[in-house]
N, C-alpha and C positions, 0 to 999 in steps of 0.2 A: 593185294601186294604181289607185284610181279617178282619172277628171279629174277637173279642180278648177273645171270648169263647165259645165253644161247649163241652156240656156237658153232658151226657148220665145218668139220675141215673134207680138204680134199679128197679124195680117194688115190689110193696107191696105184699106181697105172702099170708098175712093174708087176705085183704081186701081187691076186686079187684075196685082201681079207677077207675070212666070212664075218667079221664083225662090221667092215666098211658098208656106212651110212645107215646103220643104226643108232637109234636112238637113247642115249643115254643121259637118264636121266637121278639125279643125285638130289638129297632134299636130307637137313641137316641144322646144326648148329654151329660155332664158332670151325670146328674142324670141318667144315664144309666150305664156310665164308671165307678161312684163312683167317681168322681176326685183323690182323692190322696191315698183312703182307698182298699184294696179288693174286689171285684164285690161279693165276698162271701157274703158279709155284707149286701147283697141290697134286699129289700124287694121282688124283683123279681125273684133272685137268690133261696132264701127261699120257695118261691112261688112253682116256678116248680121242686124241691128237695121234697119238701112237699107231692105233686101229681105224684112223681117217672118220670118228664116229660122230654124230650129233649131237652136241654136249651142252645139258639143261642145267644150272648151280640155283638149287632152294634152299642154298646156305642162309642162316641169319644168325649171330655172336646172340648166346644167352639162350638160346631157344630150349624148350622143355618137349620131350614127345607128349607128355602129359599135365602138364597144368600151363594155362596163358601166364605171360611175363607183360604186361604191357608195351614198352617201349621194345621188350625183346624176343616179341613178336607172340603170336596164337600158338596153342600147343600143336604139336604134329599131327595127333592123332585128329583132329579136324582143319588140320591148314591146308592139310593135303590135297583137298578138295578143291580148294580157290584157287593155287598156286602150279600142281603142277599140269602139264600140257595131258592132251586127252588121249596121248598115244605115245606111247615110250617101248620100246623093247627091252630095258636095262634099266629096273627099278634099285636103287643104293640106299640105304639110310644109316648115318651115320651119325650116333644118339647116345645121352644117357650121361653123360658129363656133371650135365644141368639138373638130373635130374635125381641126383647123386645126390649131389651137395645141398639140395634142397627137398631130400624124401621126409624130410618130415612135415615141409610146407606145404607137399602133394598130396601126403596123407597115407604113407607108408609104404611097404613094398606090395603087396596085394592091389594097394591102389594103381599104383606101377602098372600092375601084369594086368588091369583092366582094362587100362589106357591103352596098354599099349597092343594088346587081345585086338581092340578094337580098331587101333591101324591097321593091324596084321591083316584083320577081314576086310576092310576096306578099300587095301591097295589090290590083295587077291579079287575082291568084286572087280573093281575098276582095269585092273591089267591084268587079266585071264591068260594072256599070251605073253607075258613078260615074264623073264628071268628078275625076281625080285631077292637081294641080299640085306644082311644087315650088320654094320660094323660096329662093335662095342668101342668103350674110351679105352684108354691105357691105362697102365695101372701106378698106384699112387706110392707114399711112404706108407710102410704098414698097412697094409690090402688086405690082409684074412680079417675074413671079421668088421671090414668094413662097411662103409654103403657103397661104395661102390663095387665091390665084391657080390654084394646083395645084388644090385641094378645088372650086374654086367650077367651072373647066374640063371637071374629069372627073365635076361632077356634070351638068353639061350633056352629055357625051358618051354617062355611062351612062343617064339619061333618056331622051336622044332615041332611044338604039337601043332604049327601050320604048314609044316615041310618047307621052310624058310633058311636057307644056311646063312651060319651067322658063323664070324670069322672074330675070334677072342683075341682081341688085340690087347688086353689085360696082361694075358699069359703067352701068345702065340707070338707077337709082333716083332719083335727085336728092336722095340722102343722102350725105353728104361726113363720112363718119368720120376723115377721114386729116386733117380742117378744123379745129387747136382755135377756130378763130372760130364756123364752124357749130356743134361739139359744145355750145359753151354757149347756145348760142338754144335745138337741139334734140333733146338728148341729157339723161339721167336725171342726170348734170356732168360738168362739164368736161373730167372723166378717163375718164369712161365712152366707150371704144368701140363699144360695141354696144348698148343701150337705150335707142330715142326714149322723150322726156315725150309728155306729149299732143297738145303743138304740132307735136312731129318725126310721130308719127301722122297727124293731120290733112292733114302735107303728103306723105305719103305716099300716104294711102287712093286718092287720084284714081288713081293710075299701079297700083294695086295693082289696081282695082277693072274699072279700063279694061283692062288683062291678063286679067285672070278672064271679065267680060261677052263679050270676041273670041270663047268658047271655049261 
């Protein structure tokens, strides 16, 4: 299964970035693919456009970092392998949605943090020289105590014992899923929990972008 975008932009001829023409490469689930909208729209999209950079989307709608989904696609922590390119300087993954609402199918949170253990080492074997991050879901109605509370916690536990910064978009983001007043300004409607429009992007990228540069 190939991504569903490589993208090459120009380089800035005024002002030379140090990010201009690297490689950025992103590998993910629905908030990766955009679900129904353009990958153009996504804050990550904008991101490496912005910095002239070379831009891989291993977005797929439904994807699990830990358990196969059939139709919605092989779990992370082995797709990675097939799909993404063999040389990236700017590893993203952007996860845990799917993996949320379905931790009991995968077989609980310990199952979680073994899967996902094991992407962790994997992307570290395969890109030694890459700046690799990882972005949790946002947060829902009622979050304490949730599972995604759970998923979003112990992806920040199993990361950091890889020196992996993960950016808690649960708590940090200034995206308010759990809002139906926010979801409909910035959200793909009103019912949609998890998919910014363009507008939800836009107010996103800055905090996205200011995480990433720190690093």
């Amino acid at each position: 299964m190939m991504c569903i975008g490589i993208v090459s932009f120009a380089q800035n001829t005024n002002v030379q970035d140090p990010l201009s023409g690297k490689k950025f490469g992103i590998i993910g689930d629905s908030y990766v693919r955009n679900h129904r909208e353009p990958v153009e729209n996504t804050w990550h999209y904008k991101f490496a456009k912005k910095h002239h950079m070379q831009y891989f989307n291993y977005g797929i709608n439904g994807n699990c970092v830990a358990m196969n989904r059939g139709r919605f696609g092989e779990a992370m922590y082995t797709r990675y392998k097939k799909v993404m390119a063999d040389s990236l300087d700017y590893v993203v993954v952007v996860a845990g949605h799917n993996d949320a609402t379905l931790l009991d199918s995968i077989g609980g949170i310990d199952k979680y943090k073994e899967k996902l253990n094991i992407l962790c080492e994997g992307l570290i074997e395969r890109y030694p020289k890459a700046k690799i991050f990882f972005f949790t879901s946002w947060d829902c109605k009622n979050f304490t105590g949730s599972n995604f509370e759970k998923v979003v916690d112990a992806t920040k536990e199993v990361c950091g014992a890889h020196s992996i910064p993960v950016f808690d978009c649960a708590r940090y983001s200034g995206v308010h899923a759990e809002s139906d007043t926010f979801r409909k300004i910035y959200f793909q409607s009103p019912d949609d929990h998890a998919h910014l429009n363009a507008k939800g992007h836009d107010l996103f990228l800055p905090r996205a972008e200011s995480f990433i540069l720190q690093y």
